[in-house]
N, C-alpha and C positions, 0 to 999 in steps of 0.2 A: 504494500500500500504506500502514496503520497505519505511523507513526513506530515506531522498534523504541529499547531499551537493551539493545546487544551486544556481546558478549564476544568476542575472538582468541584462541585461547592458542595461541601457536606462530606468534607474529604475525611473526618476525624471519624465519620459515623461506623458501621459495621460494612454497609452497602459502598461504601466511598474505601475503607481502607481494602477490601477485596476486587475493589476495581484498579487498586493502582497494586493489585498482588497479581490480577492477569497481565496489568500493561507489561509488566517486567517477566511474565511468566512467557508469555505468547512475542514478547521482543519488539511491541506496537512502537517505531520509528515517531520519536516527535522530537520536533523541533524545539520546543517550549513548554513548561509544565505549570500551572499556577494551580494553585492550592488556595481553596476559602473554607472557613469555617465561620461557627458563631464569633462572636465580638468576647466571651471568656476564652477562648482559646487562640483568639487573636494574637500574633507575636510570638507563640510557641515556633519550633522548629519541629517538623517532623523529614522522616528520613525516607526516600527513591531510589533505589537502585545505584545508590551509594552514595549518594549526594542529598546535600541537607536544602530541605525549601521551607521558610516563613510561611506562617499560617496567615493568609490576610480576611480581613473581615470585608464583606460585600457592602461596599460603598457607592459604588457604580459598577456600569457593565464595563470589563476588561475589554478595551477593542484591539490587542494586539494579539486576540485568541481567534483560530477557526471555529472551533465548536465548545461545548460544555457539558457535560454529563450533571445533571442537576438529580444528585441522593439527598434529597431535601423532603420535607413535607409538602403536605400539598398547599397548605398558606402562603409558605414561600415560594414555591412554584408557582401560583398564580402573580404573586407579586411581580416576581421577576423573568419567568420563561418569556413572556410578552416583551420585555425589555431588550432582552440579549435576541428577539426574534426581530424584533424592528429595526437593531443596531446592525443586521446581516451575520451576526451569530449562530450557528445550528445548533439547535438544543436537543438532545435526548434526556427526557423526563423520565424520571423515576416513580413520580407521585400518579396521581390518579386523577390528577387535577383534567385534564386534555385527553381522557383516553377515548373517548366517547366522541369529539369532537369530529365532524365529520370530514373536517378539512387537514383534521391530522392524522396520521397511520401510525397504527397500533402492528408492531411490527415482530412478527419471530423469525431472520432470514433465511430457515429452511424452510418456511411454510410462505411465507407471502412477502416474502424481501421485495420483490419488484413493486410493492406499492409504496416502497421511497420514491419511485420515479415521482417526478411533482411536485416534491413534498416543499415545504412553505417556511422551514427553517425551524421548524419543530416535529419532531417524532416522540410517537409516546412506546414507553417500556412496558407490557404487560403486567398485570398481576403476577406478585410468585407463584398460585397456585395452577394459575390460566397456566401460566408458561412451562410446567411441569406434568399437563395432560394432553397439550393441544398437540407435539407431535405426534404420537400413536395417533391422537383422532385424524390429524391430515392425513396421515397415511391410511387409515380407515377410509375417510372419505372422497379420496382421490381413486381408489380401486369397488368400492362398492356402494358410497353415497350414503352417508348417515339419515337416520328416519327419526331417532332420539336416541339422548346420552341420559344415563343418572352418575351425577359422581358426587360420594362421599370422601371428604377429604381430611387431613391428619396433618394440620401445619405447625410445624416448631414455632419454639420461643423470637426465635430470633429475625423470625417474620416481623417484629414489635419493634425492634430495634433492643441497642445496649443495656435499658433499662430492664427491659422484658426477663433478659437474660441474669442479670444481677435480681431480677425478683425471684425467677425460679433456682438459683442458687442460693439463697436467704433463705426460702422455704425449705431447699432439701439440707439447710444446716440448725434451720429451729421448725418446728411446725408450725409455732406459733405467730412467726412471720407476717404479718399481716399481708393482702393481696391489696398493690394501689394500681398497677397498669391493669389487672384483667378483672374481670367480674366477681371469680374465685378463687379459690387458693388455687396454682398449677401442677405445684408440686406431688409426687402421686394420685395424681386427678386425670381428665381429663374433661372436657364441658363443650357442647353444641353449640358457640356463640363466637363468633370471629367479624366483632364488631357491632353496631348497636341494632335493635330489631327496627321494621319498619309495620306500617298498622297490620300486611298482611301476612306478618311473623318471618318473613323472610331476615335474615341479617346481613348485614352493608355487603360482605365476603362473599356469600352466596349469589348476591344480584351482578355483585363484578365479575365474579365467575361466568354466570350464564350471559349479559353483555359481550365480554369480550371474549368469550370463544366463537359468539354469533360472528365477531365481527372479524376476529382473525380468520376462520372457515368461511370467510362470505357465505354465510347463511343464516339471513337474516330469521328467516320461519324455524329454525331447528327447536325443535321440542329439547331444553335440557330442565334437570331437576336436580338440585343441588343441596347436600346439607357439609355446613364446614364445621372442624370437630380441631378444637386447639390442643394439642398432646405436650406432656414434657420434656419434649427432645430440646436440645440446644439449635441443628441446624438438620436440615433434611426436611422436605415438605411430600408425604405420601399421600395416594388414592387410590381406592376403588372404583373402577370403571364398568358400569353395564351399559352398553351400545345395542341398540335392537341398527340393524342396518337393511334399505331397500330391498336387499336380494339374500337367500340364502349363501350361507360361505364354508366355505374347508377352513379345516386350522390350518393346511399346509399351503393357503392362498393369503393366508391373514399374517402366519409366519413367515412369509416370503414380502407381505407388505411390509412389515415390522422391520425384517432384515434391511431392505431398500432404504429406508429413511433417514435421511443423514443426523447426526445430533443424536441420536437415542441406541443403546442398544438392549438386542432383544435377549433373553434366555431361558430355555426353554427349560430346562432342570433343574434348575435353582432358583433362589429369588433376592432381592437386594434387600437390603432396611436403611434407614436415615444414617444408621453409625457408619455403615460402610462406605455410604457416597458422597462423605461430606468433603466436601475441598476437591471436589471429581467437575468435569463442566457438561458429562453427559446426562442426559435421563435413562433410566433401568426400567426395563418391561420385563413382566414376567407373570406367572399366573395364568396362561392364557387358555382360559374355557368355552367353549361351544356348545351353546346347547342342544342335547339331542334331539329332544324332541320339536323344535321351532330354531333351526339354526342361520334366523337372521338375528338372533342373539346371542354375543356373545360377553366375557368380562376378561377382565386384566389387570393387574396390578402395575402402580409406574411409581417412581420413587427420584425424586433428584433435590441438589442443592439449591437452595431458595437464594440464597447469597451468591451462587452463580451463574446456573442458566434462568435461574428466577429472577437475576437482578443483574450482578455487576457481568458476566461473561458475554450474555445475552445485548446490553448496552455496547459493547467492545467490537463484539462482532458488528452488531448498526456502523457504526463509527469507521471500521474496515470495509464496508460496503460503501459508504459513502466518499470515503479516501481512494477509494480502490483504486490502482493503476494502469 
């Protein structure tokens, strides 16, 4: 790829320090490196690939950057992805602020990369849990045309950010640890709620779910149904997938779809969990059932790193697309 000049903002967070662990991992050629954080952490020094860079605090949009990766919430994304978008900045969003927006593309570049063609100086990053079921589904529905998905999903702590994770280590060092980021205690728990409810009991998590897979699978009409289940893992976001699909299917047309999909790998005798693929940048399939008696149904298990094809890997790749040579 073109040398890039790029921007963090939110570099101190979990999501910002794993993005500058791939830039260094994957060997991303830049020209220029600027680091922002909050205004507490302003002035600190933190360390790239050997070299020490000043935390600065976002004051203005930097114009001596090509692009930004913004691991920010989505307050500050609204604040500011508008800014650095009119300054001629490309911004990949982390927040959830634009994901929906029709003029911005919700992007995963094994599934629908070419809808950066166009794009307006803003691309949005997926959900972590979107971005850890939607390959298998493309590959599903590129060979047999999805009819409905149901996925129950099992997202770690560190979907929350830093805090998340210093709660559910307080808890598993007292019980008595009171719960202030999640609804209930995490620690030997686990709870149906990944974000606040809305009147028709659906929660925030869930509705982004079934949004943006509509929209990465361009399919706007797809029947999904979704419940998200917060577990006490550190990092790893898994799910259960039941797919009823147009046409009946083999396992060995499904496992052959599976095999094909760039980004994911399949395994047919074994199965992944959260501890084994943390710090990995693929998704794990496994599980994978047919039913006999109605076999345009089938299920699947997928398991990946929410911290990086969930968030920072997945941003890297965009960014490599749009540098490309």
């Amino acid at each position: 790829m073109k040398p890039v000049r790029l921007a963090i903002v939110g570099a101190t967070g979990l999501v910002g320090r794993t993005t500058l662990d791939v830039l260094a991992e994957w060997q991303i050629p830049l020209r220029a490196l600027r680091l922002f954080a909050s205004d507490e952490s302003a002035g600190r020094m933190m360390t790239w690939n050997g070299r020490s860079y000043a935390l600065e605090p976002l004051a203005s949009v930097p114009l001596d950057v090509d692009a930004a990766i913004l691991a920010t919430s989505r307050k500050i994304s609204q604040q500011w992805a508008p800014r650095f978008r009119e300054a001629g900045v490309i911004v990949i969003d982390h927040s959830s602020a634009f994901r929906m927006d029709t003029d911005v593309p919700l992007i995963i570049p094994e599934v629908n990369g070419r809808a950066l063609n166009g794009h307006t100086n803003l691309i949005a990053n997926p959900n972590c849990s979107a971005s850890v079921v939607v390959l298998p589904l493309a590959a599903l529905n590129r060979e047999f045309q999805l009819r409905a998905i149901v996925v129950d999903t099992y997202q770690s702590v560190s979907g929350s950010g830093q805090d998340a994770v210093a709660e559910l280590d307080a808890q598993l060092a007292d019980s008595q640890s009171p719960a202030k980021i999640y609804p209930r205690p995490i620690a030997h728990n686990v709870f149906p709620q990944v974000g606040p409810f809305d009147v028709r009991g659906l929660c925030d998590e869930e509705q982004k779910v079934v949004d943006e897979l509509r929209k990465i699978l361009e399919c706007p009409q797809l029947s999904i149904f979704t419940t998200t289940v917060r577990v006490p893992v550190r990092v790893g976001h898994s799910a259960a997938v039941t797919v009823e699909c147009m046409k009946a299917v083999s396992r060995a047309d499904v496992e052959t779809a599976f095999r094909n999909m760039p980004g994911m790998i399949y395994e047919a005798d074994t199965y992944k969990t959260p501890r084994e693929i943390a710090g990995k940048q693929e998704v794990f399939v496994s599980r994978l059932r047919v039913n006999e008696s109605d076999p345009r149904w089938l299920q699947f298990w997928a398991v990946g790193d929410n911290l990086r094809k969930g968030a920072a890997s997945n941003a890297v790749q965009i960014l490599m697309e749009l540098f490309r040579d």
